[in-house]
C-alpha positions as a Markdown table, in Angstrom:
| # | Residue | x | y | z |
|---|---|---|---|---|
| 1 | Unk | 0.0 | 0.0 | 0.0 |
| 2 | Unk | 1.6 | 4.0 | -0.5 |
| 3 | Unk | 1.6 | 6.4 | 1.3 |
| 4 | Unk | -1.2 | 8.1 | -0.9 |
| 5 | Unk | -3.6 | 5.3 | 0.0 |
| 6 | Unk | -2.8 | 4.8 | 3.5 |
| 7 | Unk | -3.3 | 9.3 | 3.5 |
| 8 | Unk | -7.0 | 8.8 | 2.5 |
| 9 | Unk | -7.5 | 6.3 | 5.5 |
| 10 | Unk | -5.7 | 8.7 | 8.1 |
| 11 | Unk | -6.9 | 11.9 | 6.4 |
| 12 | Unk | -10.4 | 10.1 | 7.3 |
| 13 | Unk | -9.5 | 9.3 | 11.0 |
| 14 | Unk | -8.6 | 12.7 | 11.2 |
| 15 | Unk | -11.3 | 14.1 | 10.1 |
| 16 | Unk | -13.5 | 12.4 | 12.4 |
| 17 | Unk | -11.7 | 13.9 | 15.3 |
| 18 | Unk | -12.0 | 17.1 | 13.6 |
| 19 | Unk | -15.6 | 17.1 | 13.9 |
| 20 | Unk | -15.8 | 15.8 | 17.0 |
| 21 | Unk | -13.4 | 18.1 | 18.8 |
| 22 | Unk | -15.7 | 21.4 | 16.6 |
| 23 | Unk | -18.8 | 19.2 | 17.9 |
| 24 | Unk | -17.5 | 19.3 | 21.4 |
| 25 | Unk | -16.1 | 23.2 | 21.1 |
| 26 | Unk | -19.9 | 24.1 | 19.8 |
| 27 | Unk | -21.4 | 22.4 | 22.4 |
| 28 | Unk | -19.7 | 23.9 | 24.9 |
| 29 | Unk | -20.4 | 27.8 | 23.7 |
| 30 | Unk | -23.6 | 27.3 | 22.7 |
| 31 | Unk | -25.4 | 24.7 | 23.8 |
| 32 | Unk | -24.5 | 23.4 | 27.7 |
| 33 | Unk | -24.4 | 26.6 | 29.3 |
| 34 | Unk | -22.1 | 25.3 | 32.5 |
| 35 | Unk | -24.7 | 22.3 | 33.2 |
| 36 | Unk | -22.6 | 20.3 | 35.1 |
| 37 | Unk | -25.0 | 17.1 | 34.9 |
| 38 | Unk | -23.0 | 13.9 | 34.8 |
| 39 | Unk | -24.9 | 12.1 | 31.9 |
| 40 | Unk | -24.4 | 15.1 | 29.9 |
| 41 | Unk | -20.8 | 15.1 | 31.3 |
| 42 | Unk | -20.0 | 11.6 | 30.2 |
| 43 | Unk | -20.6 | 12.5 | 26.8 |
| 44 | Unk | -17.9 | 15.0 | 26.0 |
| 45 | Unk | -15.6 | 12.4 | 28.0 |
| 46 | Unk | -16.3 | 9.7 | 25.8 |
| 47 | Unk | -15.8 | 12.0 | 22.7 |
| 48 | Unk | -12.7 | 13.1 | 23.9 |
| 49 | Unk | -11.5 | 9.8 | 24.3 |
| 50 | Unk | -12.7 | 9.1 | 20.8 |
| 51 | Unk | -11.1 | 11.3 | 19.1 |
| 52 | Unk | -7.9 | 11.3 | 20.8 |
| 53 | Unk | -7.3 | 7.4 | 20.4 |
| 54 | Unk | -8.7 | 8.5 | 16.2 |
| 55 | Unk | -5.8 | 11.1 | 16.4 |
| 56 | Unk | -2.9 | 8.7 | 17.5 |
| 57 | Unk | -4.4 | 6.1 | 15.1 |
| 58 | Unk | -4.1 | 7.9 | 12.1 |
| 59 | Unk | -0.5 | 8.2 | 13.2 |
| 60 | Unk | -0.2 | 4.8 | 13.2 |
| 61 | Unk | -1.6 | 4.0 | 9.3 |
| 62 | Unk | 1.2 | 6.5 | 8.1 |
| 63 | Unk | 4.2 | 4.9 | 9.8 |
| 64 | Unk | 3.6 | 1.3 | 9.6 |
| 65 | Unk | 3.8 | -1.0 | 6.2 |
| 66 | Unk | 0.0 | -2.2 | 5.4 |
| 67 | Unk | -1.0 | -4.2 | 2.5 |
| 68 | Unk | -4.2 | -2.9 | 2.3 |
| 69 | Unk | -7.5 | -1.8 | 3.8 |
| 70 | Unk | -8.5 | -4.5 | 5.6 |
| 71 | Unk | -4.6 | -5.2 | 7.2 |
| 72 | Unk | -5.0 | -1.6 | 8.5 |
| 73 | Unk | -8.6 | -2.4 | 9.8 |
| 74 | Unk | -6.9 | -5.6 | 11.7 |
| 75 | Unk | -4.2 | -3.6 | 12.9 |
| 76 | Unk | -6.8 | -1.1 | 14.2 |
| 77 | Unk | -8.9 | -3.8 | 16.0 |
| 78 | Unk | -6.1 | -5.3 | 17.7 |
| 79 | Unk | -4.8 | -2.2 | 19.2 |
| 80 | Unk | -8.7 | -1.6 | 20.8 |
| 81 | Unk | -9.5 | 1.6 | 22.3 |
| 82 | Unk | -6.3 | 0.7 | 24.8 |
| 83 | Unk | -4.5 | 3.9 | 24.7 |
| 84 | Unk | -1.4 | 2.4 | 26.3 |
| 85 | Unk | -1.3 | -0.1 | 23.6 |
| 86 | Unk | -1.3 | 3.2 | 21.4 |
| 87 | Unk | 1.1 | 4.9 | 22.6 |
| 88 | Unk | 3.8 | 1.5 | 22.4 |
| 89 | Unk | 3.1 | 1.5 | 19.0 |
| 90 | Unk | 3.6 | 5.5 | 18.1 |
| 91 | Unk | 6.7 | 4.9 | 20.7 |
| 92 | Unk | 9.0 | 8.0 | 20.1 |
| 93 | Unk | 6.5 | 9.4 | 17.2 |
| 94 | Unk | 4.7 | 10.9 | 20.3 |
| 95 | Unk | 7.0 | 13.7 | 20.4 |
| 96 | Unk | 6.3 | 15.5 | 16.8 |
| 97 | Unk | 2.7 | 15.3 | 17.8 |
| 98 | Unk | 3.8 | 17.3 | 21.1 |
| 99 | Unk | 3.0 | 14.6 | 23.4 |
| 100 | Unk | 5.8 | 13.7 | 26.0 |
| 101 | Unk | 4.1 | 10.9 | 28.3 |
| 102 | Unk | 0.7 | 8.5 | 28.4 |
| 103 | Unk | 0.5 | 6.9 | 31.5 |
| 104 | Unk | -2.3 | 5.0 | 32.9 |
| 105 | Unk | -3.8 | 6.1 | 35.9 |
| 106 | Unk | -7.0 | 3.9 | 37.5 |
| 107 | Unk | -9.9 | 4.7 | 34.6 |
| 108 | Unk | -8.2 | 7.7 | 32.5 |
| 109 | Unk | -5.0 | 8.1 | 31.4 |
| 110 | Unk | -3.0 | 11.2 | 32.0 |
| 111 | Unk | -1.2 | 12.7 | 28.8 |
| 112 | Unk | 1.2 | 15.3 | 29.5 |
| 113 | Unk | 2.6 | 17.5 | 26.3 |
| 114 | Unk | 6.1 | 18.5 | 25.2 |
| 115 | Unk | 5.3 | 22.1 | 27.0 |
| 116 | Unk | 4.1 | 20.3 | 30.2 |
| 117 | Unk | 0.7 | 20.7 | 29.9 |
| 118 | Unk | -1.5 | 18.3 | 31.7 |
| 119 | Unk | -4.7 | 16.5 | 30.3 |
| 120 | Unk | -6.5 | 13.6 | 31.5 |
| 121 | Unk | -8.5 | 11.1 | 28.8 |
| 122 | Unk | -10.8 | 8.6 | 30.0 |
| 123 | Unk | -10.6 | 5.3 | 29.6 |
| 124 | Unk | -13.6 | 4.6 | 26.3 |
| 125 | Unk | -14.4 | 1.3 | 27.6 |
| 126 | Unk | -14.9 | 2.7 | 31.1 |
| 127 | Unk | -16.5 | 6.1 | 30.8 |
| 128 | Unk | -19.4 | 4.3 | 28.7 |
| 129 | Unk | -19.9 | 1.8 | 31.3 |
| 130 | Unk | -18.9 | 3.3 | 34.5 |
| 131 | Unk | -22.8 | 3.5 | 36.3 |
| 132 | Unk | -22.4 | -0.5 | 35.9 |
| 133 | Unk | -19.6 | -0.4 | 38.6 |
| 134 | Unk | -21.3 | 2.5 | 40.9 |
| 135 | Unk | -18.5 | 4.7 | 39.7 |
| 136 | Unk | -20.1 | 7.9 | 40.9 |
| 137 | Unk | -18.2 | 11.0 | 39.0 |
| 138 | Unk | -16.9 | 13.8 | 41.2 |
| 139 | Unk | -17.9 | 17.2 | 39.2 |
| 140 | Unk | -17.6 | 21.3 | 39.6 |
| 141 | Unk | -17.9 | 24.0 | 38.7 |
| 142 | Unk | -15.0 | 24.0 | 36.2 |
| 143 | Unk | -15.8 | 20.7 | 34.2 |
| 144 | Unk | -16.4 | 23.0 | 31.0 |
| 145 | Unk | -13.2 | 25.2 | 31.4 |
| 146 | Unk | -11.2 | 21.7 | 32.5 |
| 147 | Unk | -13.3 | 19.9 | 29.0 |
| 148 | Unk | -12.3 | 23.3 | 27.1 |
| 149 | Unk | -8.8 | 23.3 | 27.8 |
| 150 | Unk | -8.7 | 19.5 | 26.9 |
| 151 | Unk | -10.1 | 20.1 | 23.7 |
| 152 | Unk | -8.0 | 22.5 | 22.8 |
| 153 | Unk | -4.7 | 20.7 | 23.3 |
| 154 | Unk | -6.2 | 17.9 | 21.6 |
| 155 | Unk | -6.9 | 20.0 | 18.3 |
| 156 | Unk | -3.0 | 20.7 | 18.7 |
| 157 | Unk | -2.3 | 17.2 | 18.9 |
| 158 | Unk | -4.7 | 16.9 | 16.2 |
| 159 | Unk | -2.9 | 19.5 | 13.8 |
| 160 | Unk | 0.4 | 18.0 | 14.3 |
| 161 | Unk | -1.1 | 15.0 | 13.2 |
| 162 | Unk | -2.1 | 15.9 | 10.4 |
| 163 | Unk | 1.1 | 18.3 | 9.3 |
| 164 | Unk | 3.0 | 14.9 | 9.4 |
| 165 | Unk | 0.2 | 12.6 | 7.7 |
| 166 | Unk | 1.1 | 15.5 | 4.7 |
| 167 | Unk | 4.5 | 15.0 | 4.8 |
| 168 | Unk | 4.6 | 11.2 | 4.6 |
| 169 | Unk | 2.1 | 11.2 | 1.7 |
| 170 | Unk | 4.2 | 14.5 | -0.2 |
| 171 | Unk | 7.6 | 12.7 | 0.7 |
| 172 | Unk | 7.1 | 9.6 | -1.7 |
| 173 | Unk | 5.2 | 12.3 | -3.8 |
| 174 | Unk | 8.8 | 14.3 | -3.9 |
| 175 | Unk | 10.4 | 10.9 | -4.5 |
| 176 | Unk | 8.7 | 9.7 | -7.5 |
């Protein structure tokens, strides 16, 4: 498989978590108005979780050898929503996105960035599940600035991402 056709499959996982992350930034302006109700809560945390693991995978269609769609659909599958599993994967390719560590920490993971900022993703399999195991969420009165800031070092991540998709696909482009 090129690069070209392994760009249409990450420019697509991309683009998800472009529309999730404007979906979430939307939401938050327009729509929630501070509600700070847990169901509505989960939501954005199971979107940001989404799109984050989206982001790293379209990372990992560029840099690996596939020989077609459905080998990049098995590779997919068997990393899971398992962040950790992710991030072994990307190994040192974390750093041009601008992430420094992913470390796993009870139900979330805590992702710290190459200028030490702090962000915590849930768990995917957890957040959508967590009322089955009494997990009872503790929320404030900053859970949209706290969701807001996340987001927007996600849509960092996210344009990194994408920057280095381009220059895989124009490199063998240049080459040819």
């Amino acid at each position: 498989m090129t690069p070209l056709e392994k760009h249409k499959y990450a420019y697509a996982l991309t683009s998800v978590a472009s529309t999730g992350l404007s979906f979430i930034e939307d939401s938050l302006s327009s729509v929630m108005n501070d509600v700070t109700d847990l169901a509505y809560l989960r939501s954005f945390y199971i979107l940001l979780s989404y799109n984050f693991e989206l982001i790293l995978k379209s990372r990992i269609v560029m840099l690996n050898s596939f020989s077609d769609k459905k080998s990049i659909n098995n590779r997919l599958v068997e990393l899971s929503h398992d962040i950790i599993k992710i991030r072994e994967a990307l190994a040192i390719n974390l750093e041009e996105l601008g992430v420094k560590e992913i470390t796993e920490n009870a139900n979330r993971y805590k992702v710290i960035t190459t200028d030490n900022k702090e962000i915590y993703i849930e768990n995917f399999t957890k957040i959508r599940y967590d009322f089955l195991d009494d997990v009872m969420r503790n929320v404030d009165n900053q859970e949209h600035t706290r969701i807001k800031e996340y987001t927007d070092i996600l849509v960092s991540i996210l344009r990194k991402a994408k920057e280095k998709n381009e220059e895989a696909k124009n490199r063998t482009q240049d080459n040819t």
